[in-house]
C-alpha positions in Angstrom: 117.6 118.2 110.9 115.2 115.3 112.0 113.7 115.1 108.4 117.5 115.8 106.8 118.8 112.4 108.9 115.4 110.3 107.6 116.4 110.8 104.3 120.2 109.8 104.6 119.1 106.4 106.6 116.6 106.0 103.5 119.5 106.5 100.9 121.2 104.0 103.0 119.2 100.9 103.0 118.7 101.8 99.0 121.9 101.7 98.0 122.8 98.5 100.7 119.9 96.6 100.7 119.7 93.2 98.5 116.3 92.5 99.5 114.2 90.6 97.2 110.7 90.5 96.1 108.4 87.4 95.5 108.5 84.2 97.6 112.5 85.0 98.5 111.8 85.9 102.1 110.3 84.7 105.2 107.0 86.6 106.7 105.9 87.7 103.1 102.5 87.9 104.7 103.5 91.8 106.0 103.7 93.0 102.6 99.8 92.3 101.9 97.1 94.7 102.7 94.1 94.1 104.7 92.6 97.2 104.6 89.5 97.6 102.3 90.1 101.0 101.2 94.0 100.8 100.4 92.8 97.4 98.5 91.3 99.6 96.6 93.5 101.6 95.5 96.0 99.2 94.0 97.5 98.2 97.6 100.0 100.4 98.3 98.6 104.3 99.3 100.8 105.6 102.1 99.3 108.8 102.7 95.7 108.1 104.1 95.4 110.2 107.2 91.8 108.9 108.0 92.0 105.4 108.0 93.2 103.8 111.4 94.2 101.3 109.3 97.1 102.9 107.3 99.2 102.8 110.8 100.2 99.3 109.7 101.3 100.8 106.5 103.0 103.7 107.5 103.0 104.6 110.9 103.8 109.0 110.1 100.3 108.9 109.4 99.4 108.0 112.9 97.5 111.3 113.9 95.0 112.8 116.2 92.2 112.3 114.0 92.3 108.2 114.6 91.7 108.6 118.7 89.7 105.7 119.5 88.9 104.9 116.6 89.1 100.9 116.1 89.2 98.7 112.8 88.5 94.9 111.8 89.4 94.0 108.6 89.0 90.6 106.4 90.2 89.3 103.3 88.8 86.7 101.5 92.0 85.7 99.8 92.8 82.6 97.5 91.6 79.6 97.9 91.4 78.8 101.6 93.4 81.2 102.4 91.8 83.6 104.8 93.9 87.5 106.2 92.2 89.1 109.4 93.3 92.2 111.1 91.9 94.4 114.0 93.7 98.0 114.8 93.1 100.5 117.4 94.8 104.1 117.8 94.7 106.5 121.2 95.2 109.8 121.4 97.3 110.7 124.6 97.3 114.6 124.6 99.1 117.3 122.6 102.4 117.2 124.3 102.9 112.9 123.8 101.0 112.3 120.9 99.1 109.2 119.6 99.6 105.6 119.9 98.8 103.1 117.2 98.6 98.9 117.8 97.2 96.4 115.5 97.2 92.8 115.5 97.1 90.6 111.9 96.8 86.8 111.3 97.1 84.7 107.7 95.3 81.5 107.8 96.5 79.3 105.1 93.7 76.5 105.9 94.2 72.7 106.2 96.8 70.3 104.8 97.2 67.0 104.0 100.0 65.4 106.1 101.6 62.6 104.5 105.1 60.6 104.8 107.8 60.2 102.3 105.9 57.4 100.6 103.1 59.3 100.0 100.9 57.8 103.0 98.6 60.0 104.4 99.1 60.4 108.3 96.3 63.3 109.2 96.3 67.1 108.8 97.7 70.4 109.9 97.6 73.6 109.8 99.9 76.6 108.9 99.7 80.3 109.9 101.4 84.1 110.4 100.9 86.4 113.4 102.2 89.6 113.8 101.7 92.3 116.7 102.7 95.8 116.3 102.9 98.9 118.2 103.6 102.4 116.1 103.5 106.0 117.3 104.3 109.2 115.0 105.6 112.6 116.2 105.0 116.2 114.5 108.0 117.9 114.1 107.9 120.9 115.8 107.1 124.3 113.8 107.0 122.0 110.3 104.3 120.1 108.3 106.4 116.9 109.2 105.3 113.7 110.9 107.7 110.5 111.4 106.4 107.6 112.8 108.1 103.8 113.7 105.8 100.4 113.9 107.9 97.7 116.4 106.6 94.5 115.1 106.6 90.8 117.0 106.1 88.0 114.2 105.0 84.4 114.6 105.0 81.7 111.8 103.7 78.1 112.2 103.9 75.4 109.8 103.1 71.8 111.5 105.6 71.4 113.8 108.0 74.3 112.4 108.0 77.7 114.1 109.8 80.7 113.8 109.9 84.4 115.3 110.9 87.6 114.4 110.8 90.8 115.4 110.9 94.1 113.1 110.5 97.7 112.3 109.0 100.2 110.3 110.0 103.7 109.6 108.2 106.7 108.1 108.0 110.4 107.4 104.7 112.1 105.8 104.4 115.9 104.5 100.9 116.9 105.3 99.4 120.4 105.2 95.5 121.3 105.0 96.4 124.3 103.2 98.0 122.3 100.3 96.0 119.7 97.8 99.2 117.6 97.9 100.9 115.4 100.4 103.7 112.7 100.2 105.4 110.0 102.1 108.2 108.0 102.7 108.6 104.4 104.5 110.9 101.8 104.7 109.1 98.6 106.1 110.1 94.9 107.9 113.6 96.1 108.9 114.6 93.0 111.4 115.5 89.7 111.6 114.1 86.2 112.5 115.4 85.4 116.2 114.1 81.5 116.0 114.1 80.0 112.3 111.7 77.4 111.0 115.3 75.4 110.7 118.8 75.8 110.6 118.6 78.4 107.8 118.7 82.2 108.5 116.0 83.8 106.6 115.6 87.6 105.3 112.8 89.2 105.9 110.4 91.4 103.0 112.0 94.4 103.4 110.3 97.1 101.5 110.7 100.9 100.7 108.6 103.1 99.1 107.7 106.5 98.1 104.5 107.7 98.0 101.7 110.7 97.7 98.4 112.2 96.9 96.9 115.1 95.0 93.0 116.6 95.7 91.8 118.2 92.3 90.7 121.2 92.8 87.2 121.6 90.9 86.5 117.9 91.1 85.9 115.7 94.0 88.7 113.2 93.2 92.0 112.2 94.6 94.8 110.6 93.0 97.6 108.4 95.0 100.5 107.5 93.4 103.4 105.3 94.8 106.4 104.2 93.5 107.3 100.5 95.1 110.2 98.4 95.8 112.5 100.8 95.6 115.1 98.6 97.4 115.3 96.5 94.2 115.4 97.7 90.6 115.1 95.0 88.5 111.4 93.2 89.0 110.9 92.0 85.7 112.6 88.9 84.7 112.5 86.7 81.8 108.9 84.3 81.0 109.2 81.1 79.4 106.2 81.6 77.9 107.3 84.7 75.9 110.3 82.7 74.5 110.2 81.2 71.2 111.7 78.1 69.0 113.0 77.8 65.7 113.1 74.6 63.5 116.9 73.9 64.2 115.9 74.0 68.0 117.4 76.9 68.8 115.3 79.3 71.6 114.8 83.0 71.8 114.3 84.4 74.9 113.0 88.1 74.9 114.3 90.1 78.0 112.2 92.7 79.2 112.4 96.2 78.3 113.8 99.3 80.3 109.7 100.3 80.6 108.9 96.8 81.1 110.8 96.9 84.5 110.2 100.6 85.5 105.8 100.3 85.4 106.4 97.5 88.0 107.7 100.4 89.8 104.3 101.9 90.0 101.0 101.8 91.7 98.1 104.0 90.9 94.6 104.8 92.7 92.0 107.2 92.2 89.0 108.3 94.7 85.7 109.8 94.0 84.1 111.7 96.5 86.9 110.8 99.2 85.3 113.1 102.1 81.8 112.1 101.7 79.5 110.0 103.1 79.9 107.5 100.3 82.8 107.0 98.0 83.8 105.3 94.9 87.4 103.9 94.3 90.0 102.5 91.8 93.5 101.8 91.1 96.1 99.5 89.0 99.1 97.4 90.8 101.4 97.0 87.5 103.8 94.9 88.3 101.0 91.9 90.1 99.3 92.8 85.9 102.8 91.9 84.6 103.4 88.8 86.5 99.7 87.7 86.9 98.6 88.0 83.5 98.3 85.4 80.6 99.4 86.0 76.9 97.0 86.8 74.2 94.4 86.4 77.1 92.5 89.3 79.1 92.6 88.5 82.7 92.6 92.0 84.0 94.6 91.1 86.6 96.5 94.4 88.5 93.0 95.8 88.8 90.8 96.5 91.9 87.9 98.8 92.4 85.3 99.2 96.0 83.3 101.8 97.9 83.7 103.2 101.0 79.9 104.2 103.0 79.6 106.0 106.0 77.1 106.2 108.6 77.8 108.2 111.8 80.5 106.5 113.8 80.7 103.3 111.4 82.6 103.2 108.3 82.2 100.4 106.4 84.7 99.7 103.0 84.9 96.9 100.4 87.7 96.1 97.9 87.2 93.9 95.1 90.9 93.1 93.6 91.4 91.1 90.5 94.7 88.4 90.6 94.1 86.0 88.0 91.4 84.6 85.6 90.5 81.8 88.5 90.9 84.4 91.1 89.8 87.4 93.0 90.1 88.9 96.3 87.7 90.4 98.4 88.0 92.3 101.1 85.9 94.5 103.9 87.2 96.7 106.6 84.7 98.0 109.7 85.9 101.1 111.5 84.2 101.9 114.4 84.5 105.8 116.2 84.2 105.0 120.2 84.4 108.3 121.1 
């Protein structure tokens, strides 16, 4: 019945929502990953039930298996532009269950500050904040797990600030006797309660649908996850791609019914995903489609890293490719106090 009502509050957000994707929203900085190994594998897995990490993610695959375990993560994004995170999760017993936090903060550097004639009048700086809480529950006498994140958001920008509060809401299918599982979450539900100005501002509300598969003679796993499902149309028309005659007339070419439905998609692949040292890969096609340049290679859309473990350490490494001019690297350190 619990798993029966998920799905209807999922259908209803898809069919109501009008969320946007892409510089539309306020807090943007909750739809970016800071862990090393999701990185990895194109950004978007939602069913990694050993990383302490994927609580921020999806919070159904808060588990057992993360007690006291604790995680600092840091990207080295564009420019300046610097993404920290630390998470912790606490196993309580069998009857309550686990507890997840985890804390992240954006950096966007230094600005120039300068008046409406161009004069400069010093510096500032700019930055997001977010706290959250999560906990999951297994569903009695089922291989089912839902979980909820409760976020607290802060954004500064000089002298404007704004917070907001919101949710995340998942459910995970998860059996050791089975190669596959899957997942479901709908992410930043909420609202700003202070705004940056007199302007109410929505917030990156994202669902997606997610899962894995373990081959069964090789030691590889696939994750698959179809994103921003709230939206269907991602692709949109590039200026670039038009074209004029000698009358002056221009030719626009809309994008195709595939064209849109690959943004849908993010794909990831893991050797060795159980050992002490693992390889990784995946492909985010919708930041290839909107990253790329024509007639150029950039390979943007494409990241790659290693996982290496040692004990109680775990250390990962992404390496994610955006543009010709600019990649992303990021490392995650999880740490087994028990």
């Amino acid at each position: 019945m619990i798993v029966k009502r998920f799905f209807l509050i999922l259908l209803f957000f898809t069919l109501n929502s009008h969320a946007q994707t892409g510089g539309e929203q306020v807090y943007s900085f909750l739809n970016f990953s800071t862990s090393a190994r999701q990185t990895a594998l194109g950004g978007s897995v939602l069913t990694l039930r050993d990383d302490v990490n994927q609580a921020l993610w999806n919070p159904a695959a808060i588990n057992e298996e993360m007690d006291a375990k604790v995680s600092l993560s840091y990207v080295n994004f564009l420019t300046e532009i610097n993404y920290l995170s630390a998470t912790y999760a606490y196993f309580v017993d069998k009857h309550i269950g686990t507890f997840h936090s985890g804390l992240t903060y954006l950096n966007y550097g230094t600005f120039i500050a300068a008046d409406e004639n161009g004069v400069e009048t010093g510096t500032f700086k700019a930055f997001d904040l977010a706290f959250s809480l999560g906990y999951a529950y297994q569903i009695p006498h089922s291989n089912f797990a839902i979980g909820v994140n409760a976020k607290i958001i802060n954004s500064v920008i000089e002298q404007y600030t704004s917070f907001g509060v919101a949710g995340d809401f998942g459910i995970m299918y998860f059996n050791e006797e089975k190669p596959y599982q899957f997942a479901a979450v709908i992410r930043n539900v909420g609202t700003q309660i202070t705004n940056y100005t007199d302007v109410q501002e929505p917030l990156p509300m994202q669902i997606q649908l997610g899962g894995s598969f373990q081959l069964e003679h090789v030691p590889i796993r696939l994750y698959g996850t179809l994103d921003n499902l709230q939206r269907w149309k991602l692709a949109y028309n590039n200026p670039s791609d038009s074209s004029t005659d000698f009358e002056g007339n221009v030719t626009t070419e809309d994008p195709t019914f595939l064209n849109n439905l690959i943004r849908h998609f993010v794909v990831g692949a893991e050797l060795f995903p159980d050992q002490g040292f693992s390889l990784r890969t995946g492909f985010n096609f919708q930041r290839a489609q909107e990253l790329g340049l024509n007639n150029k290679r950039t390979f943007a859309g494409i990241s790659v890293g290693f996982g290496l473990k040692v004990k109680r350490l775990k250390l990962n490494y992404s390496f994610s490719k955006y543009h010709i001019v600019a990649d992303t690297h990021s490392f995650s350190l999880e740490i087994n106090l028990n």
